[in-house]
C-alpha positions, 0 to 999 in steps of 0.5 A: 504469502504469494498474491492469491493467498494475499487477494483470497485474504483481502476478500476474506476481510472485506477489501476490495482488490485491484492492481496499482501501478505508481509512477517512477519518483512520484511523492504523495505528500502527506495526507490521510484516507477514509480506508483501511488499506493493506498492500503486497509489493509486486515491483519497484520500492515503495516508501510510506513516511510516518512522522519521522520514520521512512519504510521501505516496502519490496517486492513480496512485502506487504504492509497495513495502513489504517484510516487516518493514518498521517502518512506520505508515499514515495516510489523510486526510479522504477516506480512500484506495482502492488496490489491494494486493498482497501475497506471502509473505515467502518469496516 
């Protein structure tokens, strides 16, 4: 799926869209959000750390994280860019 396939999508579900740009070796410890969020990978890796499983997210990627989802996030050396969507939880 390119980006405006991704982002033609996002509207279609009822996200808000916008670009995100994390900062090289940046670790959000975990936490949880009162969002849906769904994300595409533009740069860089982007970690999320579930319990005790570590994804790696790539450019191209894309992956879902629902509200109050227990999770941490992670970038590498280069950062990482993606496009977010993010819905209320009440859909």
């Amino acid at each position: 799926m390119n980006r405006a396939e991704f982002e033609a999508e996002l509207r279609r579900d009822g996200y808000d869209c916008c670009e995100v740009d994390i900062p090289p070796n940046e670790h959000r410890a975990a936490h949880t959000h009162g969002f849906d969020a769904r994300l595409l990978i533009l740069s860089g890796v982007f970690t999320i750390g579930y319990e005790d499983k570590q994804v790696h997210y790539r450019p191209g990627d894309t992956c879902s994280v629902a509200a109050g989802t227990m999770h941490e996030e992670r970038t590498g050396p280069e950062g990482a860019r993606y496009v977010a969507g993010r819905r209320s939880a009440a859909g």
